[in-house]
Structure formats: C-alpha cells, structure tokens
VEXDREN-2710 file (C-alpha; in Angstrom, 1 decimal):
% VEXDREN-2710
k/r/px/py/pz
1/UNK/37.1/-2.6/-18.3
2/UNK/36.1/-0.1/-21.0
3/UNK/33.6/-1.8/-22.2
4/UNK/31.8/-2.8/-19.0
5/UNK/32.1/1.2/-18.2
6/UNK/30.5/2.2/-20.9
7/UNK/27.6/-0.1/-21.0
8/UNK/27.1/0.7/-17.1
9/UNK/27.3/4.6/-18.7
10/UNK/25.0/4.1/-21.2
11/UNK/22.3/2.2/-18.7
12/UNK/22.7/5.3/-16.6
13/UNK/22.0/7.4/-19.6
14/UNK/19.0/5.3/-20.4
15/UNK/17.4/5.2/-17.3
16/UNK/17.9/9.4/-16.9
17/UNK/16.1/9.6/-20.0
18/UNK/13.6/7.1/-19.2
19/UNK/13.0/6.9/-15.7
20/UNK/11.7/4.0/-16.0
21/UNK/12.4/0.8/-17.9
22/UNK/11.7/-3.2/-18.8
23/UNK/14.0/-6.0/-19.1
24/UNK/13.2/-6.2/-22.5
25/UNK/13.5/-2.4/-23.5
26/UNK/17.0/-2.4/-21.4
27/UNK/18.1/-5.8/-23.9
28/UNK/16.9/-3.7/-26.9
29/UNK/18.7/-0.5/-26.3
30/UNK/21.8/-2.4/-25.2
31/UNK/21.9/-4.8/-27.4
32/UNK/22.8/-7.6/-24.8
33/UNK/21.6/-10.9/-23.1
34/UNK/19.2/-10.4/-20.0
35/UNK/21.9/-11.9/-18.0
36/UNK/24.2/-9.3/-18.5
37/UNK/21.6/-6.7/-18.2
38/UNK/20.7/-8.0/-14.5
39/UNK/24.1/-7.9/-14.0
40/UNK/24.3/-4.0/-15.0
41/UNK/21.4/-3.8/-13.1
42/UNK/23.0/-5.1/-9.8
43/UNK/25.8/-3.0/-10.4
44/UNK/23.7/0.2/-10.1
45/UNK/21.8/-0.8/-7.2
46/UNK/18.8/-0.7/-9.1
47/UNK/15.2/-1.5/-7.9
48/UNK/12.0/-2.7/-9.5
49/UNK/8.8/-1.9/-8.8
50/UNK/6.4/-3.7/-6.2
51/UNK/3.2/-3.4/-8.9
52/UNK/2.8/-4.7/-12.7
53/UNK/4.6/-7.6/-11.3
54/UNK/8.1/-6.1/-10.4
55/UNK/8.5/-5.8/-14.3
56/UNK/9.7/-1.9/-14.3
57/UNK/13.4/-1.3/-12.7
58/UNK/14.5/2.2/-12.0
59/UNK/18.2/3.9/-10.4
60/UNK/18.5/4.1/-6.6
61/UNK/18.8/8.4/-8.3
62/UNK/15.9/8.5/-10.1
63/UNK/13.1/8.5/-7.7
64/UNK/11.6/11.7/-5.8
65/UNK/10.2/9.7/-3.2
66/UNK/7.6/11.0/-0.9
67/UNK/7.4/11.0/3.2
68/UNK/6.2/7.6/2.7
69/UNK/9.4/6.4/0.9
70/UNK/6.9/5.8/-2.0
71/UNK/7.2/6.8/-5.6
72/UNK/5.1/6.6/-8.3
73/UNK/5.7/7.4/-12.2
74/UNK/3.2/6.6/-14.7
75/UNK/1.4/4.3/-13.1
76/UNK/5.0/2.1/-11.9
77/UNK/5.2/2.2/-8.1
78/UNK/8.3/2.1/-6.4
79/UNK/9.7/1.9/-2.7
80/UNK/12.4/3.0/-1.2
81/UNK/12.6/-0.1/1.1
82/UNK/12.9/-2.7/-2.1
83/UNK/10.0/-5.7/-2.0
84/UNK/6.3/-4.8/-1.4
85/UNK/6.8/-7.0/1.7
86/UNK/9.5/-5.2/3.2
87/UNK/7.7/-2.0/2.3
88/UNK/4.5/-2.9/4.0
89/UNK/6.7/-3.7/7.1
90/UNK/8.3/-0.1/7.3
91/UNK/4.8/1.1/6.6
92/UNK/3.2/-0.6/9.4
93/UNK/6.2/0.0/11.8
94/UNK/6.3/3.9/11.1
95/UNK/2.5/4.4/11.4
96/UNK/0.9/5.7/14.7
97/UNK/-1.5/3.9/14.9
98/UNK/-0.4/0.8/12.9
99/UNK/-2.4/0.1/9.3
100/UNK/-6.0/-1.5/8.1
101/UNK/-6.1/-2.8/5.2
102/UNK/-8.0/-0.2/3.9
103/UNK/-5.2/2.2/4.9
104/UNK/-2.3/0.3/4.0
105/UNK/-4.2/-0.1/0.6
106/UNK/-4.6/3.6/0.0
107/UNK/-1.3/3.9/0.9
108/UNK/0.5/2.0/-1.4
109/UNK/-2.2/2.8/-4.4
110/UNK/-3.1/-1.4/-4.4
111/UNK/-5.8/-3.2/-3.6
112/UNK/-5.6/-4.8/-0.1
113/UNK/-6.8/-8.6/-1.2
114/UNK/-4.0/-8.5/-3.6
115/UNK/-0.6/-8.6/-1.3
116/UNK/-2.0/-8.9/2.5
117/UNK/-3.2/-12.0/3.2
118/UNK/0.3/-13.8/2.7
119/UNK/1.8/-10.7/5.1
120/UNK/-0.9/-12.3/8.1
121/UNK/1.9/-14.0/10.2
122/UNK/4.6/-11.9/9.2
123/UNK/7.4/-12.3/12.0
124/UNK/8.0/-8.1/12.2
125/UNK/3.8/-7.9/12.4
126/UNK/0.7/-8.9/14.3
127/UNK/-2.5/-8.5/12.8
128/UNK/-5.4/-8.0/15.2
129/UNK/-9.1/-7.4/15.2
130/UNK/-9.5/-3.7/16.2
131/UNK/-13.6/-2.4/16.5
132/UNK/-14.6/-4.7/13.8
133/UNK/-11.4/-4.3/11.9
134/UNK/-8.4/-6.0/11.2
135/UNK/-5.0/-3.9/12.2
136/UNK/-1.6/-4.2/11.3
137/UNK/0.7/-3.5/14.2
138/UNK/4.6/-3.9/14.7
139/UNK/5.5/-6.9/16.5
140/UNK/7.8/-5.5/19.1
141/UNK/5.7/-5.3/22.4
142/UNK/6.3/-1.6/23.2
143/UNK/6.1/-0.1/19.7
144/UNK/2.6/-2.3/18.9
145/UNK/1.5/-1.1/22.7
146/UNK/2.2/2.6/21.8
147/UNK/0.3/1.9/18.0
148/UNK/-2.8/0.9/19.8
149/UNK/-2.7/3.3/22.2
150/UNK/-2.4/5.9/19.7
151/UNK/-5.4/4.3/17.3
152/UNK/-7.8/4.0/20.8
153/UNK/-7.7/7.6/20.8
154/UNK/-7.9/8.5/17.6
155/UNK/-11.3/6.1/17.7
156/UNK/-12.7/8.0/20.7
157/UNK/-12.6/11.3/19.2
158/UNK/-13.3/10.1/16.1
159/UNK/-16.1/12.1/14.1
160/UNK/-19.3/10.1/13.0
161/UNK/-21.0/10.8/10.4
162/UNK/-22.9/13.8/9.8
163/UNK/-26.3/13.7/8.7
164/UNK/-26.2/13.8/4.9
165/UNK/-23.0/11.1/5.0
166/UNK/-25.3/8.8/7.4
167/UNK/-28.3/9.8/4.8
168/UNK/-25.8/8.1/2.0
169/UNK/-24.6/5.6/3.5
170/UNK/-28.3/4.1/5.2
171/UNK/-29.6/4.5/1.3
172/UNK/-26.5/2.7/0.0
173/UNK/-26.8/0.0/2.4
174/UNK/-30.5/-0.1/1.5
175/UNK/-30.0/-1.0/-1.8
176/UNK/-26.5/-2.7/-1.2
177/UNK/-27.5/-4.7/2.3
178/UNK/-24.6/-7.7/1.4
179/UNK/-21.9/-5.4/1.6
180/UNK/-19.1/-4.8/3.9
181/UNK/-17.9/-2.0/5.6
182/UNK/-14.9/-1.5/3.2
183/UNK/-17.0/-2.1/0.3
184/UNK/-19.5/0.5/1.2
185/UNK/-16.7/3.0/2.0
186/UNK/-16.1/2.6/-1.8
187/UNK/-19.5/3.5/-3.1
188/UNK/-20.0/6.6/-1.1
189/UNK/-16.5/7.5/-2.5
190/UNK/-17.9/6.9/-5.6
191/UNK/-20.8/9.2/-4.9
192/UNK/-18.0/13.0/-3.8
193/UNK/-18.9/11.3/0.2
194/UNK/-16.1/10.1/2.0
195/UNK/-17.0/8.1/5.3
196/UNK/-14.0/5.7/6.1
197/UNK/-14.9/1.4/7.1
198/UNK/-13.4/2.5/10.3
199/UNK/-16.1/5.3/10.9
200/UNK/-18.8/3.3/9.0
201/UNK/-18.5/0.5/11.5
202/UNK/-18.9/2.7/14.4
203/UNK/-21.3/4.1/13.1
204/UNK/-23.4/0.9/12.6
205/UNK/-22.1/-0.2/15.8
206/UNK/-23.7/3.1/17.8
207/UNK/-27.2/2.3/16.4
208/UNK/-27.3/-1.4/16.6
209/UNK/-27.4/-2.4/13.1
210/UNK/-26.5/-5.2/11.5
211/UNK/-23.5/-4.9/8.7
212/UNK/-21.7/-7.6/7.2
213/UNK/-18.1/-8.6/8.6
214/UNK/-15.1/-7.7/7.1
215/UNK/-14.0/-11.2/5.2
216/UNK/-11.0/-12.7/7.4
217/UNK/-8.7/-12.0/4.3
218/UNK/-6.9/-9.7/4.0
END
C-alpha cells in the first residue's frame, strides 16, 4: 500500500540520516504506535544492538562492519550475527585459539562478568581451564581439538615479561597482593604497560609465586 511504502521510505531515510536510532525517537519522527514501528522494523531486517540493553536498532546497510563482524558507532555496538549470544558463539568458533574472557571482552568492547557466565554451558561451547585460565572453545571435537592445539603453541612461544613489565607488575602486586591475574592486567594498562592475565600467570607460575585465582565466573 502507499502508505505502508512510504513510512517503510521514510524509516529508511531516518535511519541513513541517523545511523542510529531508539524506539522512542523512531515513534517521534513517525508519528506512530511502537507496534507498528517494530513492525517497520521487521520489515527492514533491522538489528539492535547487543550493549545499552539492545535499545539502539540500525539497517542490515548501515553498518561498516569490521573482520570481526563487529560495529561500533558512538558508543552503540552492533553485530553482524544478531544477539550478543549468538555473537559470542561466531566469535569463539572463528578464533584460533578459542577466547578468555579477557579476550572475548576486548573483543566485543564489554566487560566479561557482564554477558559470560550465563554463555558457561552453551550447547555450541565448552569452557575449560587453560594454564590458570578459563577458555572458550567450540564444541565440535575437531574444531575445539585444533583451538587448543593452536593456543598450546601460542603459550610455548609466548614472550614473558621483560624486565621493566615484571618490575611493574611485582610493585603492583606489592601494593595490590588480593588481586587477580585479570585485574592486574588492568592496572599495568593503566600505567602505558601492557602484560596480558595469560602472560601474567605464566609468569607467576615460572617463579613460584602465589597469585590469586581467577573467580569461577565468568
């Protein structure tokens, strides 16, 4: 109909303006009920974002994603594969050497504790203890076999620290001794020095030290 054509027009028109909308700005500008704005919504294929609580919807056109079929735009992240769930999924399954939380945080620009401990007994994953470390792999046998293989070796050549980073992160654990590897990662970051949990922990590992465990979630 006409009308439905031009309203699915002028939500096009919106969103190449915008990139980026609400619910409520997309009611405003069309001057119609929500339930026929998710209705123009679904007929444009459009997605919402897997941060600020899947409030923001964009077009399917819109996006520039990146390698990682992520996008983000003023502080709105998008995916490419929909739900942050499914997106973590195709994150973990693409990765050579599946994902910490740590990584998969980085990744997706969001704290870990905030979407992985519901993902633990995901059916497509399997989340193991890896050097002190929980991993994320894909469930399938072969492509998790072929993940670990690939992280084993990335672990043996791995560099440790050099001497100013260890200098850091021995004084930051000094004053800091409750903290965990992840958490001391952080702080040196803080400080220009960037020593990952995973290198921390062998680190701590190599000289016999005591560090605090990685909390069980995520």
């Amino acid at each position: 109909m006409p009308q439905e054509r031009d309203s699915r027009d002028r939500t096009t028109r919106f969103f190449r303006l915008r990139k980026i909308a609400t619910l409520t700005e997309l009611v405003l500008h069309l001057a119609c009920s929500a339930r026929t704005v998710h209705r123009r919504l679904a007929d444009c294929q459009a997605i919402h974002s897997y941060n600020q609580n899947g409030r923001y919807y964009t077009l399917p056109q819109i996006p520039s994603f990146d390698d990682h079929g992520l996008w983000r735009y003023r502080g709105v992240f998008f995916s490419r594969y929909g739900n942050l769930p499914e997106t973590f999924v195709q994150l973990v399954h693409a990765a050579p050497g599946g994902l910490t939380a740590s990584e998969a945080g980085e990744l997706l620009g969001l704290r870990p504790s905030s979407f992985l401990w519901p993902l633990r007994n995901h059916p497509a994953l399997k989340r193991e203890k890896h050097e002190g470390l929980y991993v994320y792999w894909a469930s399938d046998p072969a492509r998790r076999a072929a993940q670990q293989r690939h992280r084993a070796q990335q672990s043996s050549s791995t560099r440790p620290p050099t001497d100013a980073e260890a200098i850091a992160l021995l004084l930051e654990k000094i004053k800091q001794p409750s903290l965990n590897v992840e958490a001391l990662s952080a702080r040196l970051r803080e400080q220009h020095v960037r020593v990952e949990p995973e290198r921390i922990a062998q680190f701590f590992a190599h000289h016999g030290l005591e560090v605090k465990k990685t909390p069980a979630s995520p």
